[in-house]
C-alpha positions as CSV (number, residue, x, y, z in Angstrom):
1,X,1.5,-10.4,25.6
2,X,-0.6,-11.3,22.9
3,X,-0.3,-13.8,20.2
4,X,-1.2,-13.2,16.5
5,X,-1.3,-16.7,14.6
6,X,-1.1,-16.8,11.2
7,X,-0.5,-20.6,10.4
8,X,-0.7,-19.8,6.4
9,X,2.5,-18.1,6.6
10,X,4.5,-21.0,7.7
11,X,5.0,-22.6,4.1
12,X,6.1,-19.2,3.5
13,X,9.1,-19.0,5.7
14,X,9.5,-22.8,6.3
15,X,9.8,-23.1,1.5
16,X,12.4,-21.1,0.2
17,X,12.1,-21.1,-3.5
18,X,15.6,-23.2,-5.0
19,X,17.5,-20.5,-6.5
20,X,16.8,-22.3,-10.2
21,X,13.5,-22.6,-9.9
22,X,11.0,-19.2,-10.8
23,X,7.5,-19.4,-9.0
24,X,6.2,-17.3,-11.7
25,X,7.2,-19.5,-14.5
26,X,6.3,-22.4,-12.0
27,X,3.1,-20.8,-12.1
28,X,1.9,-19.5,-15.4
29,X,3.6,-23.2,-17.0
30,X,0.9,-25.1,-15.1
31,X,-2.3,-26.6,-17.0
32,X,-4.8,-23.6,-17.3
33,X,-7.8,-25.9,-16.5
34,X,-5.9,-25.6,-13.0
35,X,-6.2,-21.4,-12.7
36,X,-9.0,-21.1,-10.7
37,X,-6.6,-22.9,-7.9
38,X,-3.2,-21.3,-8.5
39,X,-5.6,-17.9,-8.4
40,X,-4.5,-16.6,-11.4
41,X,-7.0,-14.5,-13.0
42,X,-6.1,-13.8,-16.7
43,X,-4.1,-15.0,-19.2
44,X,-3.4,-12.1,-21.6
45,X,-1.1,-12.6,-24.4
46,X,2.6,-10.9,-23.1
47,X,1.5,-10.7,-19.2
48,X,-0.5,-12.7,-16.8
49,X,-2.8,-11.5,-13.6
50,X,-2.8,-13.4,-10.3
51,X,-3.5,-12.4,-6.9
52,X,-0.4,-12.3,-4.3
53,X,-0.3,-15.9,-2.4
54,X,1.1,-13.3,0.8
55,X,-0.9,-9.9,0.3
56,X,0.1,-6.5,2.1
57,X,-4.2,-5.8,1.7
58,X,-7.1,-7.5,0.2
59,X,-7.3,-7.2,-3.3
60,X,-3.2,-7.6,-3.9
61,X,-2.9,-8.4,-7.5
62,X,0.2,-9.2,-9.7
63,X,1.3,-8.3,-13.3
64,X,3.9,-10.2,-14.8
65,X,5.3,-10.5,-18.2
66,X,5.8,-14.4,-19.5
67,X,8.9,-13.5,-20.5
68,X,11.6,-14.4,-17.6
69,X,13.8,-11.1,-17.1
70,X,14.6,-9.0,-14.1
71,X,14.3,-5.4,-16.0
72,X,12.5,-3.5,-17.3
73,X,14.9,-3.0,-20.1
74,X,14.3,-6.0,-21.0
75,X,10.9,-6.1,-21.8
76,X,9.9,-5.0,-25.2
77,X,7.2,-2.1,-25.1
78,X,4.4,-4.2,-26.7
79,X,5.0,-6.3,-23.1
80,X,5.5,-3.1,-21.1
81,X,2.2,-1.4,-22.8
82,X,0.1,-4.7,-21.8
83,X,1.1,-4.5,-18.5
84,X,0.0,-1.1,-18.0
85,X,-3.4,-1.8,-19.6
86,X,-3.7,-5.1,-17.2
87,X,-2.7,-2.8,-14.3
88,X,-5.7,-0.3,-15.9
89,X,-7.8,-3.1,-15.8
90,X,-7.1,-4.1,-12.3
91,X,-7.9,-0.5,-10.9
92,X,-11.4,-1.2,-12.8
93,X,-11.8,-3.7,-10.4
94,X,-10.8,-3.0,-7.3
95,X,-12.5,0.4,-7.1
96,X,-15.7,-1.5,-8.2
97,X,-15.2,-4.5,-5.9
98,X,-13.6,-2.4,-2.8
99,X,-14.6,1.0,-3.4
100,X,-11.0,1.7,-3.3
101,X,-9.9,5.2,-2.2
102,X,-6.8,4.9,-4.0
103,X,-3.7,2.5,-5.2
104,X,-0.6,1.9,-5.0
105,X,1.3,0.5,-7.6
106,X,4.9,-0.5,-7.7
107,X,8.3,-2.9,-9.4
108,X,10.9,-3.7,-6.8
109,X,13.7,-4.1,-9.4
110,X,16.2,-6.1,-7.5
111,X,16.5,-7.8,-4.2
112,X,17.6,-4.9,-2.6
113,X,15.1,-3.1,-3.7
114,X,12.9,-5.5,-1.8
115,X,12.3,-7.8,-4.6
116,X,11.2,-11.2,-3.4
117,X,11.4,-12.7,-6.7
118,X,14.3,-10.8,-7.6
119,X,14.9,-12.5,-11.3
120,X,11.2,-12.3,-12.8
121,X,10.2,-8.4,-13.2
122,X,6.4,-8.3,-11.7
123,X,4.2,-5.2,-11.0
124,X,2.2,-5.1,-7.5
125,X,-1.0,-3.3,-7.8
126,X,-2.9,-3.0,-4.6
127,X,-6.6,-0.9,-3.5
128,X,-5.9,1.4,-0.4
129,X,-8.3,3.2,1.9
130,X,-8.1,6.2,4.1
131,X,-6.5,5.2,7.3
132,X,-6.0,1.5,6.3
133,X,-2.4,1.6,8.4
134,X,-3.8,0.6,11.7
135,X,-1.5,0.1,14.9
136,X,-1.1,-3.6,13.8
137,X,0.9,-3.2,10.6
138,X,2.3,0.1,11.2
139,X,3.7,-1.6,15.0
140,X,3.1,-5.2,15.0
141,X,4.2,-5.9,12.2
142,X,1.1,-8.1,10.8
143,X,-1.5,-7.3,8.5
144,X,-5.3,-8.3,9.0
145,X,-7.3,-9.2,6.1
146,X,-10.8,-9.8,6.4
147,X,-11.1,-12.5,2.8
148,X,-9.8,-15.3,1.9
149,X,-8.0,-15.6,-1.4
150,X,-10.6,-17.3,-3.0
151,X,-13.0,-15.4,-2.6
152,X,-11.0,-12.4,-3.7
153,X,-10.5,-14.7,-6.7
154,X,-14.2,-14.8,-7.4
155,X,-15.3,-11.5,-6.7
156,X,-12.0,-10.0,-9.1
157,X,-12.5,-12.4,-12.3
158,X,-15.3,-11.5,-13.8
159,X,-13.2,-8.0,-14.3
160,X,-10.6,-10.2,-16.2
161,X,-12.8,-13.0,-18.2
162,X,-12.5,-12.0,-21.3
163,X,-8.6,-12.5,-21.4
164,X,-7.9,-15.8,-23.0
165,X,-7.6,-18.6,-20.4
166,X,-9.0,-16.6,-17.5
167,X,-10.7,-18.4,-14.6
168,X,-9.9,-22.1,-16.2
């Protein structure tokens, strides 16, 4: 049999998240001086960027409003239009970065919708490539990415630096 370690993941399963306690807001409520560590890549002024702590591929970026709410309906469409622009601006990058083939985009609204932050609404926007479901993910269940998250970080912000607060 052979054995896949992924040692990273531990916190993962090991830290669930108190029910009263949002990692986004956790996140985003931090010093800015301090994004270049928590990896979040702009700071626009409805939304922020950040790459995905547990990505599905290389490149896994997230959108979420500042505001706090599960819904789309309850965003106001000055929120939902930023978002959309930010999720624009994140295809930019990753086909330039990548060479992405295409993306896939997507809001799990809900946990059983396969929300993992079920309460803050967040938009996953992710590069794909012809054939990039090998025989590990598609049967055992694990994913192999060949970059670290910092230097995803570094090669994605200079795509986002012109957002206030980006790369602090």
């Amino acid at each position: 049999m052979d054995t896949l370690w992924s040692p990273w993941r531990f916190r993962y399963v090991s830290q669930g998240v108190p029910n009263d306690r949002c990692p986004f807001c956790e996140l985003v409520q931090q010093d800015p001086a301090r994004d270049r560590e928590a990896h979040i890549l702009a700071r626009a002024r409805l939304n922020f960027v950040f790459l995905n702590l547990y990505p599905y591929t290389t490149g896994h970026v997230l959108i979420a409003p500042y505001a706090h709410v599960a819904r789309l309906t309850g965003l106001d469409v000055e929120t939902l239009t930023e978002m959309m622009s930010l999720a624009r601006r994140a295809e930019t990058a990753l086909g330039a970065v990548y060479h992405a083939e295409g993306y896939n985009a997507g809001i799990n609204i809900g946990k059983c919708a396969g929300a993992g932050v079920a309460d803050h609404i967040h938009l996953h926007f992710l590069p794909r490539w012809t054939g990039d479901a090998s025989f590990i993910s598609a049967i055992g269940e694990a994913r192999v990415l060949p970059e670290d998250l910092p230097t995803t970080y570094e090669k994605l912000l200079p795509f986002f630096q012109d957002s206030p607060g980006a790369g602090k």
